[in-house]
N, C-alpha and C positions, 0 to 999 in steps of 0.2 A: 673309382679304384685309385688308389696310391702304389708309388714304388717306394715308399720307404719299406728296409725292414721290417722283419717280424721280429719282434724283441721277448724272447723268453722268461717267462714269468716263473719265480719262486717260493714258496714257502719261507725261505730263507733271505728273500728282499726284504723285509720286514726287519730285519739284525743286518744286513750286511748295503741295503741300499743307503746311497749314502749321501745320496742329493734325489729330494721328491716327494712324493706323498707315501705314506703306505698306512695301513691298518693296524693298530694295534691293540689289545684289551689293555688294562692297569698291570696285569701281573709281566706280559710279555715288555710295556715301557721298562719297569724295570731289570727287567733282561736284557735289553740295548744298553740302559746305562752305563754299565761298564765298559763295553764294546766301544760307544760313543769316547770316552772317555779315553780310553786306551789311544784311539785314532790320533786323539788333538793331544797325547804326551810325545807319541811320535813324532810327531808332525812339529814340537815341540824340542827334539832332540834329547826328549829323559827318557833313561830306562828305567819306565815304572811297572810291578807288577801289581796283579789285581787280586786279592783275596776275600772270599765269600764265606760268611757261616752263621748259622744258627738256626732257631728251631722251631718247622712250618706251625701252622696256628690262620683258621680264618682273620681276617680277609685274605694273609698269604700262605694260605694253606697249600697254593699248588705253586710257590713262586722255587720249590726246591726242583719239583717234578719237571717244569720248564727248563729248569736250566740242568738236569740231568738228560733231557732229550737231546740238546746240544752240543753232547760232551767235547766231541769232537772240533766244534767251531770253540768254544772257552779256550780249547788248547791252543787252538790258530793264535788265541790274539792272547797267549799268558795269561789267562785268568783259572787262579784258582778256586774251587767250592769243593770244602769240607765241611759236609753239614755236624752240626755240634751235639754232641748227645744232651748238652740242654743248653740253656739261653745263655745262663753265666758264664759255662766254660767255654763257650762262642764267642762271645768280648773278650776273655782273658785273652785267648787266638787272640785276635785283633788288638786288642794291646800289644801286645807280641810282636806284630810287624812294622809298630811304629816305634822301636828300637834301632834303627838303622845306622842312626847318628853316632851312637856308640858302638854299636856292632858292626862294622861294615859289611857288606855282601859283593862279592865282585862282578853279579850279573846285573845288580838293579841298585838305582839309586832314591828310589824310597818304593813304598806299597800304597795303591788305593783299597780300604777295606770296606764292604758293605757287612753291616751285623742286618738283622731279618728278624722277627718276632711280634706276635700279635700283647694284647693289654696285661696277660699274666706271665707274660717271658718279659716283659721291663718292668713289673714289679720282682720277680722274684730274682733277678739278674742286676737287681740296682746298684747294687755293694760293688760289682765287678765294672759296670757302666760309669757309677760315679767315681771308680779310682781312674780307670781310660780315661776318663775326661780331662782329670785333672793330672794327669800324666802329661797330654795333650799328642802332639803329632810329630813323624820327623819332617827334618826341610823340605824333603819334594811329596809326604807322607799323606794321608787323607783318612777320615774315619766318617760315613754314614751310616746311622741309626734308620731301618725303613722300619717304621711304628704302625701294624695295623690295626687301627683303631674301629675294634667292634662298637658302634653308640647304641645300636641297636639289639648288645646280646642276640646276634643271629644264631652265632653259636658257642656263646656263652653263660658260663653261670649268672655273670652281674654286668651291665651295662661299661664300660671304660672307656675312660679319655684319661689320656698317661702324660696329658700337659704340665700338671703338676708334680708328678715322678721326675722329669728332666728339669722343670725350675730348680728341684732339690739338689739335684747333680751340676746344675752351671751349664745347661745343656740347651742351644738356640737351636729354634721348632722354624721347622719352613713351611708352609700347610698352601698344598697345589690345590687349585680352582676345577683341575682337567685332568684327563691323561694324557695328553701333552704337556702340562704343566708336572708333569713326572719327571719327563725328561729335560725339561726348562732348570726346576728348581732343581732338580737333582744334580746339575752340572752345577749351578751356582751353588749345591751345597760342599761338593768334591774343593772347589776353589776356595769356597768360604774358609774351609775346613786349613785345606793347605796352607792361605793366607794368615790369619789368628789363629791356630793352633787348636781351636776346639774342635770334637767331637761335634756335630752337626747331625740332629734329627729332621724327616719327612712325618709329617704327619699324615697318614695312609685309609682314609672310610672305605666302608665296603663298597657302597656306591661308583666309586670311582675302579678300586681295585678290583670287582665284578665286570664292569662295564668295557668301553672298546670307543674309539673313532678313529676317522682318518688324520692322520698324523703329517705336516710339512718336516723335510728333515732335511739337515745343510749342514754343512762339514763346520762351518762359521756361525751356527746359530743354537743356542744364542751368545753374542759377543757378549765376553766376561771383561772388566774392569777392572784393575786391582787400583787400590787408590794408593795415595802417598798419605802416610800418616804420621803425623808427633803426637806423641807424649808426653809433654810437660818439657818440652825444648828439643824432645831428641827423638829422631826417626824411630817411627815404632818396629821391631823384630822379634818376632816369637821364641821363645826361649826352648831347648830340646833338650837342656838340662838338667830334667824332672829330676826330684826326689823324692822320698816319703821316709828318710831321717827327719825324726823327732826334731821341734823347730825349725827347721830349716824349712819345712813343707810349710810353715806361715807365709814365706814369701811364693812361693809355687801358689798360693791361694790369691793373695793379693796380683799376681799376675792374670789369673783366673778371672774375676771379676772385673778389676779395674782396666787394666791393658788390655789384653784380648778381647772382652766384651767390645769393647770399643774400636778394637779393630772389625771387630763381627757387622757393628753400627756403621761404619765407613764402609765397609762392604755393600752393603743393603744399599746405602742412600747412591753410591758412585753407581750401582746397577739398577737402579729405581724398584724394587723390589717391592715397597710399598709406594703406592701412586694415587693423587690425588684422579682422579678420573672424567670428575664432570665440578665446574666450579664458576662460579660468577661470586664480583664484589658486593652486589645485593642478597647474598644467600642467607636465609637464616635457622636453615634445619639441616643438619648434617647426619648423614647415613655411615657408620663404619662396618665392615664383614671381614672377613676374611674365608677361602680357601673354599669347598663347598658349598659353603652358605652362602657367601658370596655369589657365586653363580645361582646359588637357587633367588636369591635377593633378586638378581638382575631378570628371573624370569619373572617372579612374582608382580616387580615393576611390568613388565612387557606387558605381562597379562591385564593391568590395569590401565592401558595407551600411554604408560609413564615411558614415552625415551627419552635419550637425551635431551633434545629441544626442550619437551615438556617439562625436564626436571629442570632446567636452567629457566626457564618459566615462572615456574613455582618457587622457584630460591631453594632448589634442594642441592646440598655439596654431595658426592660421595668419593670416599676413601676406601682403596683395594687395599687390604693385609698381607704381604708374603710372608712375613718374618714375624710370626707373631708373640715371639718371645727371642729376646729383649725388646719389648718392643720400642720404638722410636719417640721418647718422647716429643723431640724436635720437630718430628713430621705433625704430631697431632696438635701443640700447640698451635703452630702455622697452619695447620686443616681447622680450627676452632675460632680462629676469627673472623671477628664479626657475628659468628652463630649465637641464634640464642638457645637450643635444645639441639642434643647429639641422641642420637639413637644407634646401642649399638647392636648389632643382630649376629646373633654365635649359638650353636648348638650344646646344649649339656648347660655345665655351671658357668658362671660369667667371669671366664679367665682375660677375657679382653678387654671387658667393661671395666675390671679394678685397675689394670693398670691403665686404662683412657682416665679414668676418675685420679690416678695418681699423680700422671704429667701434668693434669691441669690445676689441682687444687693449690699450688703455688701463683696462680692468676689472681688479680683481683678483683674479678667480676667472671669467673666462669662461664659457660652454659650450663644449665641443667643436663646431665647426663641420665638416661633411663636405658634399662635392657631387660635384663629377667624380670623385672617388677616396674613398673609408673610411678609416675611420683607420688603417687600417695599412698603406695605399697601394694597396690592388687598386682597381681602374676602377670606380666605384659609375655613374655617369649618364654615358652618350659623348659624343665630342664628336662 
């Protein structure tokens, strides 16, 4: 027997415990994120408020449903949801609250917003997505895209992966391994977001948004980075003086790609976002994944006695993906040396492979790189 206390257990530990373990499925992580988030603005001394909207769709078909069961807790911590009668006029909101800079508000000093939509709410909502973006955020502002990425038409017409819809918009993909890594990259996306000025997509599988574990959770975790960055001599600063005046928005573009991408890239590398993982100077096969597949790679390995030891054994490198748009080409050159063949392993069409094949083809002596197909063209990994 013990005399410690009995410590009452809730339903509502789960959103409101705030150092510990607790349970959670994919949809309910991203139900804390806010809450999390809100915490560390406080804690912070900003008054940020939180705004939610857009329009349910497997894999987040119940992510609206959750967070109307809580109404009452959102209100505790300032967070709004308004769900959108479609996807488009859900971002246009959310545009909307990253006005701040120009419009003051006297209760809050910017908005975190989450938009929500499964593979045909970000095509048909692209036009309103790629103007937010390129709008970008106010000063203490933040904008996440949670992208639920049906691959498997569970309950779709056609198959989708929307990695390509967000290249088109300027828009950097974070793609979690776990459902923890909901709540991991999800904060680094909030920050990202703040930091560079972009719009910041999760890339969201059923698999995960279905599914559930126990979750570590700390008021400090995980510690965010911001780095110090220049631009061509001069401290980099995200600009809140969007336009979309004829000319003028050519520099609002060139901000877009060249500055902020690259503040997006000092983000990622200051927080290790992509990580070499297992690595020796005799290596000569190199493994890249990202996000899912990633964790499915690593069981694939288990299941064959490959762990670590063994892969350092065998000269095999492997490289984890957080960020897998923009992706890093500095991280993969440096993960390419010495290798002589890279293998990359990703679900769908090979969004990761073209741009590994991009970073390196400036080398002059590459590795062979193979992914969907082998080198001699047969089908290595489907789409």
């Amino acid at each position: 027997m013990t005399d410690e206390p009995f410590k009452a257990i809730s339903l509502d530990d789960r959103y409101l415990l705030e150092e510990g373990t607790v349970y959670l499925t994919g949809v309910q992580a991203l139900v804390r994120l806010p809450i999390d988030q809100g915490r560390r603005d406080r804690r912070a001394g900003l008054r940020i408020g939180t705004f939610i909207s857009g329009y349910p769709g497997s894999p987040l078909g119940g992510y609206d449903l959750a967070l109307s069961r809580i109404g009452r807790l959102l209100q505790d911590h300032g967070i709004v949801h308004v769900p959108g009668a479609n996807e488009e006029l859900a971002a246009s909101a959310i545009m909307g609250t990253q006005m701040l800079d120009r419009y003051p508000h006297s209760r809050f000093d910017g908005v975190v917003s989450i938009w929500y939509g499964k593979g045909p709410g970000v095509d048909r909502s692209g036009d309103a997505i790629k103007h937010g973006n390129f709008a970008g955020t106010s000063r203490h502002g933040a904008v996440v895209l949670l992208s639920g990425e049906d691959h498997e038409a569970k309950s779709s017409t056609m198959p989708y992966q929307e990695d390509y819809a967000f290249v088109s918009a300027g828009i950097p993909i974070l793609y979690p391994a776990s459902v923890g890594e909901f709540l991991e990259l999800g904060l680094h996306a909030i920050a990202m977001s703040r930091f560079s000025g972009c719009w910041v997509a999760l890339k969201l599988v059923n698999p995960l948004c279905d599914g559930g574990e126990t979750v570590r959770v700390c008021p400090g975790r995980p510690a965010r980075v911001i780095p110090e960055l220049e631009i061509d001599g001069r401290p980099f600063q995200k600009h809140t003086d969007f336009t979309f005046f004829p000319g003028k928005n050519l520099e609002s573009e060139r901000q877009l790609y060249y500055e902020r991408h690259q503040a997006v890239q000092a983000y990622a590398r200051a927080n290790r976002l992509n990580r070499i993982e297992v690595s020796t100077p005799q290596d000569r096969v190199g493994i890249i994944s990202a996000g899912k597949t990633y964790a499915d790679t690593w069981q694939a390995l288990f299941d064959m006695n490959l762990d670590e030891d063994a892969l350092r054994r065998f000269g095999i490198r492997l490289l984890r993906v957080g960020m897998i748009y923009p992706l890093d080409a500095q991280m993969i050159r440096e993960f390419a040396k010495g290798l002589e063949d890279i293998i990359v392993i990703e679900e769908k069409r090979g969004f990761l492979e073209a741009q590994v094949k991009e970073a390196l083809c400036s080398l002059d002596h590459p590795p062979r790189v193979v992914g969907k197909f082998e080198g001699h063209g047969a089908p290595l990994f489907p789409v």
